[in-house]
C-alpha positions, 0 to 999 in steps of 0.5 A: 499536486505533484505526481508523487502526491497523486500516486500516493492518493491513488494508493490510499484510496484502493486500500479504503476501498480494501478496507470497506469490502471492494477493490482488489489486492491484485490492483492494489499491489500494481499501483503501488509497484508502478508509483515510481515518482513516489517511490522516487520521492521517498527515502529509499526504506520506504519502497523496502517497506511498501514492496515487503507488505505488498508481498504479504498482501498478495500472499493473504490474497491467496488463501483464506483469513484462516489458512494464511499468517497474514491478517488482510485487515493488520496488513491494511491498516499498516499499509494505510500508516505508510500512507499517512508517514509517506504523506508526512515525508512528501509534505515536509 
């Protein structure tokens, strides 16, 4: 497995763990950041999109559901179709 492929699974993983309860948005967004091999790896739209729901994410980290723009849960679910498209690109 490249290392790309394994900083892309790394991320998938701390948004299922987001996305059952646990992990941290903060931990998250810092792997993400520092996945240079695979942001390296993509095309250069898919770091604009990934920095740009990051943004949000710790936006939404900050406040609650009800006083923040951002759905935590539709930010996670999005970031988690970047995660399924990055895999497509990655294998194609």
């Amino acid at each position: 497995m490249s290392i790309a492929a394994r900083q892309l699974e790394t991320i998938g993983g701390h948004i299922a763990a987001l996305q059952g309860g646990g992990g941290s948005a903060v931990v998250l967004s810092n792997e993400a950041r520092a996945s240079t091999d695979l942001l390296s790896a993509l095309p250069p739209r898919y770091g604009e999109v990934l920095l740009s729901l990051l943004d949000r994410l710790e936006s939404s980290a900050l406040f609650s559901e009800e006083s923040c723009s951002f759905s935590q849960k539709n930010l996670l679910d999005n970031l988690q179709v970047w995660v399924d498209k990055a895999r497509a690109q990655l294998e194609s």
